[in-house]
C-alpha positions as semicolon CSV with decimal commas, in nm:
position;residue;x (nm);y (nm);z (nm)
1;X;-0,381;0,489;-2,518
2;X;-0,108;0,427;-2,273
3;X;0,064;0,783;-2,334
4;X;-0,250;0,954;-2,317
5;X;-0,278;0,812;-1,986
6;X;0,063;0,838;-1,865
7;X;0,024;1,257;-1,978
8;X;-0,309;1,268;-1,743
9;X;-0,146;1,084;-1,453
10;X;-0,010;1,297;-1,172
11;X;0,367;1,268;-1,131
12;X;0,336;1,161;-0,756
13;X;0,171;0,848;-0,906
14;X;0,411;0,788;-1,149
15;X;0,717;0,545;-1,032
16;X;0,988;0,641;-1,272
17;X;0,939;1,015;-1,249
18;X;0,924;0,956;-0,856
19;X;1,238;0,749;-0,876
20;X;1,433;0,967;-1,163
21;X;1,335;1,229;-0,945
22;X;1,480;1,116;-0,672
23;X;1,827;1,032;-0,802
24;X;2,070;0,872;-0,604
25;X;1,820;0,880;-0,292
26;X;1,574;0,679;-0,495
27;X;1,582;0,331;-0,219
28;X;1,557;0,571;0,052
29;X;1,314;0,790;-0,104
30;X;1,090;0,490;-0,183
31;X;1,140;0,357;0,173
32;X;0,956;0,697;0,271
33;X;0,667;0,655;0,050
34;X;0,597;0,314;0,191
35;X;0,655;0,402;0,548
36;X;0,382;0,702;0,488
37;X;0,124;0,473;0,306
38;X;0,175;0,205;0,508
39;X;0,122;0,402;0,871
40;X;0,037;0,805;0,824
41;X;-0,292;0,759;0,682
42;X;-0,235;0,890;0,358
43;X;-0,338;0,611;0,107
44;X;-0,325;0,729;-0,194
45;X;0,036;0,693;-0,289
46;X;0,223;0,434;-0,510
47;X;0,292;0,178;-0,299
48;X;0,248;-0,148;-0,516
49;X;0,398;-0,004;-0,802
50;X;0,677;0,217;-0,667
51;X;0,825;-0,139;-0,477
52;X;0,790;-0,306;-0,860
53;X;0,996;-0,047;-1,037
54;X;1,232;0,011;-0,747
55;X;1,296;-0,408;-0,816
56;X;1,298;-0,335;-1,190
57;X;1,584;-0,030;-1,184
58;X;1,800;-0,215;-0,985
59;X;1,788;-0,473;-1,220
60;X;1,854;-0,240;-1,451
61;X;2,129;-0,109;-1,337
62;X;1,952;0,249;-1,268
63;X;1,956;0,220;-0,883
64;X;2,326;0,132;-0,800
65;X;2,224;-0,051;-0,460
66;X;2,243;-0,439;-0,387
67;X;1,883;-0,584;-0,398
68;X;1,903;-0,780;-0,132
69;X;1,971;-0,449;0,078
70;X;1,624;-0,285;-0,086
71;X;1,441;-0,568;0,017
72;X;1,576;-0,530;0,371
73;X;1,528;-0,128;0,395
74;X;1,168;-0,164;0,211
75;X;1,093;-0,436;0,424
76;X;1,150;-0,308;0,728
77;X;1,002;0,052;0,605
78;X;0,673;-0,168;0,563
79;X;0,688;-0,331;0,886
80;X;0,751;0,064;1,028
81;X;0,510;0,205;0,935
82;X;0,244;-0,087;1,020
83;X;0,339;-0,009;1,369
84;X;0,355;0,317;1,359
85;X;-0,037;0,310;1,249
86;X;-0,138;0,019;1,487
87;X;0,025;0,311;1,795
88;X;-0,205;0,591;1,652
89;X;-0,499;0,365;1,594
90;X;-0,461;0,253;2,002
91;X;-0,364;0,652;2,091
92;X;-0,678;0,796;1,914
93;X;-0,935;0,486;1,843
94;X;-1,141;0,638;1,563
95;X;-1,179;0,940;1,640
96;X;-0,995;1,105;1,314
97;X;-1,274;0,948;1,111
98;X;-1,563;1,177;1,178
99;X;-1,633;1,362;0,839
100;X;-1,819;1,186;0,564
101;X;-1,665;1,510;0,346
102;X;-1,314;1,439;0,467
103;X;-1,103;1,410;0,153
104;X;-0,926;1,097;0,334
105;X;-0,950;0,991;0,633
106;X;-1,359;0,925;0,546
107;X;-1,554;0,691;0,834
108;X;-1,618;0,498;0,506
109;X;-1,246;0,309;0,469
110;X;-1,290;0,241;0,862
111;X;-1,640;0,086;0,777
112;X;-1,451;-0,132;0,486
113;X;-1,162;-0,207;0,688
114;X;-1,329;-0,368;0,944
115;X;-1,527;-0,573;0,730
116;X;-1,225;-0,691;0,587
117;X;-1,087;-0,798;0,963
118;X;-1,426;-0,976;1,016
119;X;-1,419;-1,176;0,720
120;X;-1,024;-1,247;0,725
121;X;-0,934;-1,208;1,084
122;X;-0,554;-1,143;1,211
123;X;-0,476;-1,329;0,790
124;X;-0,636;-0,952;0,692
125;X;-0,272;-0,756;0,818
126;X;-0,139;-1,051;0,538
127;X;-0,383;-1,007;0,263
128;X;-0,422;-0,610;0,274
129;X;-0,089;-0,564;0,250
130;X;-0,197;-0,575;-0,140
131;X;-0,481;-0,368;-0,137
132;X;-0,478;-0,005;-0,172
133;X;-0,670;0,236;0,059
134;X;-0,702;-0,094;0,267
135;X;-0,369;-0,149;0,394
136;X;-0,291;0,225;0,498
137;X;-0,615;0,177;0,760
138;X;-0,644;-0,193;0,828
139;X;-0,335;-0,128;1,105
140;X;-0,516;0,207;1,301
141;X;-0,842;-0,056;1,289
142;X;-0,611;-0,302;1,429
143;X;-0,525;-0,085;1,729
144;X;-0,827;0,116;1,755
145;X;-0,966;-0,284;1,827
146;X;-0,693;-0,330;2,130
147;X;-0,533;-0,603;1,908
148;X;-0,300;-0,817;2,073
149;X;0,057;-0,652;1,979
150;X;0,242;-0,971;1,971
151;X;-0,002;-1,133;1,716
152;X;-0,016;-0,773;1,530
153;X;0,379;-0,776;1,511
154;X;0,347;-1,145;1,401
155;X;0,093;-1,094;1,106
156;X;0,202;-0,754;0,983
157;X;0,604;-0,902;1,017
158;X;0,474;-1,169;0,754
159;X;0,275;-0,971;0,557
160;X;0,554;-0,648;0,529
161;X;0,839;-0,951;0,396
162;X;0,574;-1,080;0,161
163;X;0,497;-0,721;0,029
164;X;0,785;-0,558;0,068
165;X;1,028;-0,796;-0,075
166;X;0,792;-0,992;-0,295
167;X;0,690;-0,708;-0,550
168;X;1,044;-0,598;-0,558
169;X;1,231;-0,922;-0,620
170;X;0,892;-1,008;-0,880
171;X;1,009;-0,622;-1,020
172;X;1,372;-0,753;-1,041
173;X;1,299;-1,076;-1,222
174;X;1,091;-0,912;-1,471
175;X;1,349;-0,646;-1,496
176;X;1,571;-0,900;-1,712
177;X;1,277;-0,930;-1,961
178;X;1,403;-0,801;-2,321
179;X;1,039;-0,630;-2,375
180;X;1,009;-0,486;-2,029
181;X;1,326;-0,322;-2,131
182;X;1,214;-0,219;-2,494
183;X;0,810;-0,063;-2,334
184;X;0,938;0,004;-1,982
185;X;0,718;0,330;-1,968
186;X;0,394;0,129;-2,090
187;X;0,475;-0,170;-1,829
188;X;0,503;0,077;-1,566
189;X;0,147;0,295;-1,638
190;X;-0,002;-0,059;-1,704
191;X;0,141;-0,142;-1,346
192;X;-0,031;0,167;-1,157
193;X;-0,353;0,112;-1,312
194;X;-0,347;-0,250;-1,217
195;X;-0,272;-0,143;-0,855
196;X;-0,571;0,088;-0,848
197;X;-0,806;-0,172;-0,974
198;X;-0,870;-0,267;-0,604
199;X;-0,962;0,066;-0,530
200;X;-1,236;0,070;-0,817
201;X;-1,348;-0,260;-0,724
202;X;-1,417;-0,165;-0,332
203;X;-1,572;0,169;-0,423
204;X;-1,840;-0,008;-0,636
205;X;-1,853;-0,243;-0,384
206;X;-1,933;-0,014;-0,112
207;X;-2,183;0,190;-0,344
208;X;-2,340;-0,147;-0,350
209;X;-2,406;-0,173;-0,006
210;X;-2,461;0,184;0,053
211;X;-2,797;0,139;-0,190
212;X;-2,869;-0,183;0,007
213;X;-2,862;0,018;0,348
214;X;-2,563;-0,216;0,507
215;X;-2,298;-0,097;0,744
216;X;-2,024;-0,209;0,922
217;X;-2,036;-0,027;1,273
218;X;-1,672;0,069;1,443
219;X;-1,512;-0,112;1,726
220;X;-1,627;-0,431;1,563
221;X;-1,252;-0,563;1,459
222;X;-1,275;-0,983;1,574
223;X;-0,938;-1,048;1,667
């Protein structure tokens, strides 16, 4: 089951093509997928799972770099790229998130997003740090909603060192597992489609309130 799967995944979503791909600029690479996911608005990239097997190579010995120096560069690639989307967010509010057709950037995940700040508050830069689709447009909510910077810098600092070095030093321990080693193609397509199990989850979710007639309207982020 898990080949068939791994044959009908695209490569961009696959961690150890991206990272054998890369070569010796695999850390730097990955620091550029993160930085893009986490603050260009384009959410549907590897994040979770790129950040595990990054952990896992080094570990490895695949990617010849010191892990506490990923953990630093992926760290502060998360943290980046946070700001980066918290600037656009207060430089064009909304405003990008016109077309229900739009193949991303759909006034749907800015509907969700804010939800997700009313029921978590400034904890939500924390907790959707580990959900797809979520954590690329939580931060442009954040500064479409004139968020206080210091408190964004705060929340996002915490949640970018729990990401960011969390999955890769969880990646790294498991990387000294015998039977990682012996199915590391399996553990890593078993990885991505655990990572997009948010993503299914919050589209059923929000076909569920779509038949029920509820919305979230914009400019509602409680911070």
């Amino acid at each position: 089951m898990l080949p068939l799967i791994a044959m009908l995944m695209p490569n961009w979503m696959d961690p150890e093509f991206l990272l054998n791909w890369l070569g010796d600029w695999a850390l730097w690479g990955t620091a550029a997928v993160v930085f893009i996911e986490c603050g260009l608005l384009f959410p549907i990239l590897p994040g979770d799972s790129l950040l595990f097997a990054v952990g896992l190579f080094i570990a490895l010995g695949t990617i010849g770099v010191p892990l506490w120096v990923a953990c630093v560069v992926l760290t502060v690639a998360a943290f980046a790229g946070n700001v980066s989307g918290y600037y656009i967010g207060r430089a064009l509010g909304t405003t990008l998130f016109k077309n229900p057709d739009a193949k991303f950037l759909k006034p749907k995940y800015i509907e969700q997003t804010n939800a997700f700040f009313v029921k978590y508050g400034p904890r939500a830069l924390v907790l959707a740090r580990f959900v797809p689709i979520v954590r690329t447009f939580i931060t442009v909510t954040a500064g479409a909603g004139r968020m206080d910077p210091k408190k964004f810098f705060l929340w996002t600092g915490v949640g970018a060192v729990l990401w960011g070095t969390g999955v890769t030093l969880l990646g790294h321990a498991l990387g000294r597992v015998k039977f990682i080693h012996e199915h590391l193609e399996s553990a890593l397509i078993l990885l991505v489609l655990i990572s997009v199990i948010p993503m299914i989850v919050e589209y059923v979710l929000a076909r569920r309130r779509e038949r029920n007639g509820s919305s979230v309207g914009e400019g509602e982020v409680r911070v």
